[in-house]
C-alpha positions in Angstrom: -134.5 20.3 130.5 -135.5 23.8 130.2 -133.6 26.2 129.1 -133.4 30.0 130.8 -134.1 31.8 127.1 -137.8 29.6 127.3 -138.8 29.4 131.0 -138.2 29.9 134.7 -135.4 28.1 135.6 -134.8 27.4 139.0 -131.2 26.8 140.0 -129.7 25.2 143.6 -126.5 25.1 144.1 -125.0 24.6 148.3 -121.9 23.0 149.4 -119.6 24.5 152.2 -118.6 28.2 152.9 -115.4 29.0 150.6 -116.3 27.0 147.3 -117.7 29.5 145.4 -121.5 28.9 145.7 -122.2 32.5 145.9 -119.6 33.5 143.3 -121.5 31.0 141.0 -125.1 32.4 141.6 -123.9 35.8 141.2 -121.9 35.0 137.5 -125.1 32.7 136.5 -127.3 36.1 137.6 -125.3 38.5 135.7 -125.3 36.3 132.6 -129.2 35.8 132.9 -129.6 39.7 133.0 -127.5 40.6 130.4 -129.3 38.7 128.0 -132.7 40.3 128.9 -133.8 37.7 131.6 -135.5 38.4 135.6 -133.1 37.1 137.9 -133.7 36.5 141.5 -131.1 35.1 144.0 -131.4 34.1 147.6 -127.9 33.5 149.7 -128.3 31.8 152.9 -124.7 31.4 155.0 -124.3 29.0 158.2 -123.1 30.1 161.2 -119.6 30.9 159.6 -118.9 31.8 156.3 -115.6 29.3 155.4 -116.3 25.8 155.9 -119.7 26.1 156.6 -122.8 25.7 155.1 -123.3 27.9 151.8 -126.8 27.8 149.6 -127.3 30.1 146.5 -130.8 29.9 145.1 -131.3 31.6 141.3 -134.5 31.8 139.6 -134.0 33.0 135.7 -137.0 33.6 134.1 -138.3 35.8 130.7 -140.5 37.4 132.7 -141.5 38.5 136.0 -140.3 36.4 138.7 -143.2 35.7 141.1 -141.2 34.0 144.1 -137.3 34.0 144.7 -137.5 30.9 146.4 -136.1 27.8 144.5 -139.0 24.9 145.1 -138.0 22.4 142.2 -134.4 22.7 141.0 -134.0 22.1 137.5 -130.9 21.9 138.3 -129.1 21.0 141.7 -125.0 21.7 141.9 -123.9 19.3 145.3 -120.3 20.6 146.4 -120.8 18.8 149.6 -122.5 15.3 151.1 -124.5 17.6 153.6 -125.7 19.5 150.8 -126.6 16.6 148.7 -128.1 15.3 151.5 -129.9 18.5 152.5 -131.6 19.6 149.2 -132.0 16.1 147.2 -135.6 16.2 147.7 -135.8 20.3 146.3 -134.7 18.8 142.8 -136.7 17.6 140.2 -134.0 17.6 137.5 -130.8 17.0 136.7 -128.2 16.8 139.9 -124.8 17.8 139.1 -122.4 16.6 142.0 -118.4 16.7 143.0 -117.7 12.7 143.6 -114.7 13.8 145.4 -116.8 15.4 147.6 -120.0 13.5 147.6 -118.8 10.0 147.9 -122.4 8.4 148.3 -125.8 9.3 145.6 -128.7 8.0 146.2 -129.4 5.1 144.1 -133.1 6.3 142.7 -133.1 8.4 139.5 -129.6 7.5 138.9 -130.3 9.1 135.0 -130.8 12.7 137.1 -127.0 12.4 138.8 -123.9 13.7 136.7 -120.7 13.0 138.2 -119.0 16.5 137.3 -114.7 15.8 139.5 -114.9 19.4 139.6 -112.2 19.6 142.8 -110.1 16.6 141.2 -109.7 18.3 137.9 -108.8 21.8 139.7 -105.9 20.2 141.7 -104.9 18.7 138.0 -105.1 21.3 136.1 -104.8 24.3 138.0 -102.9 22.5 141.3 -105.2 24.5 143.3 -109.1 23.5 143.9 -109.7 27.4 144.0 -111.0 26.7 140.1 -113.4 23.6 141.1 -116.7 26.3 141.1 -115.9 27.4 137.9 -115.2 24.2 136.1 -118.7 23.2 137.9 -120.3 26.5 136.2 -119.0 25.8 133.1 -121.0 22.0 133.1 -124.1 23.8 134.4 -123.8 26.2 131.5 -123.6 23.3 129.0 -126.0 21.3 131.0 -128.9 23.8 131.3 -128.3 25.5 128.0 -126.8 28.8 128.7 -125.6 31.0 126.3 -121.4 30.1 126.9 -120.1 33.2 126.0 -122.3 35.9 127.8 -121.3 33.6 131.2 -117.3 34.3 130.3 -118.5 38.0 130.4 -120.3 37.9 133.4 -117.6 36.2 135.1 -114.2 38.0 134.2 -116.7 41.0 135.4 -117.7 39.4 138.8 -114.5 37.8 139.5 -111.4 40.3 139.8 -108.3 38.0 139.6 -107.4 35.1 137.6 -109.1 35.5 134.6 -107.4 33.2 132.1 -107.8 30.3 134.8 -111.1 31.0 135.5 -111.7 30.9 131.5 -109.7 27.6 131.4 -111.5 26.6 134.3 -115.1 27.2 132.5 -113.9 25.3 129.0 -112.7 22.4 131.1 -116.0 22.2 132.4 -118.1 23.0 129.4 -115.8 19.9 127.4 -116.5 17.7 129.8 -117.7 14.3 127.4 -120.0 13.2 130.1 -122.4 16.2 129.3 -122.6 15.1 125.2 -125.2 12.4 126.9 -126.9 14.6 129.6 
């Protein structure tokens, strides 16, 4: 897996409108530029904004970034079984996905798939799924190597409210054992 401090990483992460796709590409962004990186991200919105369908693309790279547009995830975050189903095909790495929202993966390359119960462990720990995108940022940050503290900067700066359950959020997420063998 490539890291973003060595090479362009490309980034996909959809699900529905009112998940925090966007919230996630802009806190992953802000991360990648305060420690020197490009950064490109591409939003695309259905036809309504909550409940429907929500895409952030982010490209980190060293150096110039020659095309926004996401072709190969290294990494693919699945919010959503129309998402999964959608953008399986852009990923050639790892796929992190919500089983309580994507019930049914696809049974090739089961080594890429990492179940990550963002919503489950939300309603848990937080009794609200509001924190499900950021326990699912803090597995991507462990998964694809990003520096863990510069993303609790970014996001206490991108997110106005909730900061220490948004932190708690991002260390439930970053602990999760599954990721020790990722």
């Amino acid at each position: 897996m490539p890291t973003a401090t060595k090479t362009r990483t490309e980034i996909l992460i959809s699900g529905f409108g009112g998940q925090g796709v966007v919230r996630m590409g802009q806190i992953l962004g802000l991360c990648a530029i305060k420690q020197g990186h490009r950064v490109t991200m591409l939003k695309s919105h259905g036809t309504e904004t909550r409940g429907g369908y929500v895409r952030a693309q982010v490209v980190i790279s060293p150096t110039y970034v020659d095309s926004p547009v996401v072709e190969n995830a290294d990494v693919f975050v699945a919010f959503s079984a129309p998402a999964y189903t959608k953008f399986f095909e852009a990923c050639q790495g790892k796929i992190l996905y919500d089983p309580e929202m994507v019930a049914e993966i696809r049974a090739e390359a089961p080594e890429r798939h990492l179940a990550v119960p963002a919503t489950a462990l939300s309603k848990e720990r937080f009794n609200n799924v509001l924190f499900a995108n950021m326990i699912m940022l803090g597995a991507l940050t462990r998964l694809a190597g990003l520096d863990y503290e510069a993303m609790k900067t970014a996001m206490l700066e991108v997110i106005p409210r909730f900061h220490e359950q948004n932190l708690a959020a991002l260390d439930v997420g970053y602990g999760l054992p599954a990721l020790a063998h990722a």
